[in-house]
C-alpha positions as CSV (number, residue, x, y, z in Angstrom):
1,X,115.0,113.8,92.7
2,X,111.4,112.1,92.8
3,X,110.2,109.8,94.8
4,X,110.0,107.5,91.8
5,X,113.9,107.9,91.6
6,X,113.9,107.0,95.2
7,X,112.3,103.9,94.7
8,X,114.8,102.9,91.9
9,X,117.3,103.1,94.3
10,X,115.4,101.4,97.4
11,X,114.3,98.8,95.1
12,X,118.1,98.2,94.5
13,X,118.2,96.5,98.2
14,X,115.0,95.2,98.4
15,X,114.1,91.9,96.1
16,X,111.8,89.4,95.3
17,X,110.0,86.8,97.5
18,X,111.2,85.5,100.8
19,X,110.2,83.6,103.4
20,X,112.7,83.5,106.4
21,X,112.5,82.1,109.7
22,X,115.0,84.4,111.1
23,X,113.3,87.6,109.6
24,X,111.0,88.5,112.4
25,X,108.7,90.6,109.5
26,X,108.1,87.1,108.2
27,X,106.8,86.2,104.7
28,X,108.7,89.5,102.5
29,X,108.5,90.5,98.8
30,X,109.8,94.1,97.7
31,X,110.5,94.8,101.4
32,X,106.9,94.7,102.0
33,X,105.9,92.2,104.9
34,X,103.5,89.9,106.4
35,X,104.1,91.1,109.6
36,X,102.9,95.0,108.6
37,X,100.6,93.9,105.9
38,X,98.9,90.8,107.2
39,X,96.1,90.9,105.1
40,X,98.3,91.3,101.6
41,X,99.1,88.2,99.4
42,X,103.0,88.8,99.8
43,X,103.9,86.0,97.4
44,X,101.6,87.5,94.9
45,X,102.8,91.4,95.5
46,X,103.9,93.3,92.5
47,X,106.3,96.0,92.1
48,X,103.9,98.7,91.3
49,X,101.9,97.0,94.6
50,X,104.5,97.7,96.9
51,X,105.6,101.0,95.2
52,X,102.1,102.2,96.0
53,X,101.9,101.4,99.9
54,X,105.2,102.9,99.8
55,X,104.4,105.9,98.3
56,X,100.9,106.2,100.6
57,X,102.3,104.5,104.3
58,X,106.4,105.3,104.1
59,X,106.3,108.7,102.1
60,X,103.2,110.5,102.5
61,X,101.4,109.8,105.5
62,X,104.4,110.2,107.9
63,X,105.3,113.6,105.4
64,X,108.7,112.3,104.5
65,X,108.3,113.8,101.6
66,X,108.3,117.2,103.2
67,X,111.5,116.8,103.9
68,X,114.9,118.6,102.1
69,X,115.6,116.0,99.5
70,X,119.0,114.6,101.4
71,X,117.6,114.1,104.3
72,X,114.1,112.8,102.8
73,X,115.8,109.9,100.6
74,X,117.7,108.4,103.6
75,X,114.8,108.8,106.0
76,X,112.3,106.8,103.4
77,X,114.9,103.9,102.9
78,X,115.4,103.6,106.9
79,X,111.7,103.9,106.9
80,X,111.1,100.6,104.7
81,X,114.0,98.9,106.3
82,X,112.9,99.5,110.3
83,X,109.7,100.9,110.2
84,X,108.6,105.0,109.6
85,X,108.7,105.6,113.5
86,X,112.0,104.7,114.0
87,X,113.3,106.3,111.3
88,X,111.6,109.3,112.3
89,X,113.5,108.8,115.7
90,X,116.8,109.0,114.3
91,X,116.3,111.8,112.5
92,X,115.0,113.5,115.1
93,X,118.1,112.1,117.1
94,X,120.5,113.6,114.8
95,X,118.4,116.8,114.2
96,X,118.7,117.0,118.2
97,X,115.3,117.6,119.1
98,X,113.1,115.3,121.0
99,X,112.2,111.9,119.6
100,X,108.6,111.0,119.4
101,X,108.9,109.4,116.2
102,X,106.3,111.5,114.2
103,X,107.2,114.5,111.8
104,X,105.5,117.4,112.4
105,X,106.7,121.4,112.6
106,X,109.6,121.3,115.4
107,X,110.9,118.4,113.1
108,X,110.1,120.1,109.8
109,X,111.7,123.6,110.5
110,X,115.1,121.7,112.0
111,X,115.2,119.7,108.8
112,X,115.1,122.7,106.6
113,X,117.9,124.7,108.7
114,X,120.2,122.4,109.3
115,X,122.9,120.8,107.2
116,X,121.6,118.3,105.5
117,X,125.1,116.6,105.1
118,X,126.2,116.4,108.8
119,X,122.7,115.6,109.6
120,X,122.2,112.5,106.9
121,X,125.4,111.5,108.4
122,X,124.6,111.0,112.0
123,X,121.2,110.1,110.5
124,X,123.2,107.4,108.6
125,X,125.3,106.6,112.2
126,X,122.1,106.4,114.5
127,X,120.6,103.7,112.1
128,X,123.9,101.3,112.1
129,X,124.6,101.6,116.2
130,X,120.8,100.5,116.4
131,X,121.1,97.7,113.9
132,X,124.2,96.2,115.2
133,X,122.6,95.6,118.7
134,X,120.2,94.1,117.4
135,X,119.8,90.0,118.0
136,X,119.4,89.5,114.1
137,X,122.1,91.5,113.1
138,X,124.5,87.9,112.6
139,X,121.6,87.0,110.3
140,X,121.1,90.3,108.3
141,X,124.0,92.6,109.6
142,X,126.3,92.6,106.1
143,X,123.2,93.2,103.8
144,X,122.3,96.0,106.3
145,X,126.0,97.4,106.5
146,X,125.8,97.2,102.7
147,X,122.9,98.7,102.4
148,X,124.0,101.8,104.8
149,X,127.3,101.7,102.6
150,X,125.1,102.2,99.8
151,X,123.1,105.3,101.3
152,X,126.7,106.8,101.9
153,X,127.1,107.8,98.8
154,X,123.9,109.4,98.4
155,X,124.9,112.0,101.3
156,X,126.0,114.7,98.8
């Protein structure tokens, strides 16, 4: 799959504008926030917009997209949900190698000999445990567990 067939399915949980107070990234269109764009016209934000900083800050610079396809889809969607560092830390937690939050070659050659089932798995397991302890998870927790639901079936 591409990265453009990626985004069909990310843009599947991630909609048009809103402004919540509970939602900590603030002001939000296409998952793409005030919070980690501050200087971006969120209301005004296309699609194509926010495809583009995905594809250059969430795919390419942290090298998601060197990743074996199953692991790389579920990484990219954590990554625009929670951030590309702590995505990156799950991973890493479920490829059990130390964390630091930044793919490089230890993380690269794991990826690429390990099953990428049982690792999208506990990938998909290390991102709900750290969601549901989290103080907005009453405010967000079903889309979330949804969402998670969603990636499931995208394991195979």
């Amino acid at each position: 799959m591409s990265f453009d067939d990626f985004m069909s399915r990310v843009l599947g949980n991630e909609g048009g504008y809103v402004c919540s107070a509970s939602d900590p990234g603030g002001e939000t269109k296409w998952g793409i926030s005030k919070r980690s764009y501050p200087s971006a016209n969120i209301r005004d934000l296309t699609k194509e917009q926010a495809i583009e900083l995905y594809r250059r800050d969430f795919w390419l610079k942290p090298r998601i997209n060197e990743l074996p396809e199953q692991i790389a889809y579920q990484v990219l969607d954590a990554a625009i949900n929670s951030g590309a560092r702590q995505s990156i830390e799950w991973l890493q937690q479920a490829l059990g190698i130390p964390a630091d939050g930044v793919i490089g070659p230890v993380t690269l050659k794991s990826a690429q000999d390990a099953n990428a089932t049982k690792v999208a798995i506990t990938f998909l397991a290390n991102r709900l445990d750290f969601l549901t302890a989290l103080p907005t998870w009453v405010a967000f927790g079903r889309g979330w567990a949804r969402r998670i639901a969603t990636n499931m079936r995208f394991v195979e």
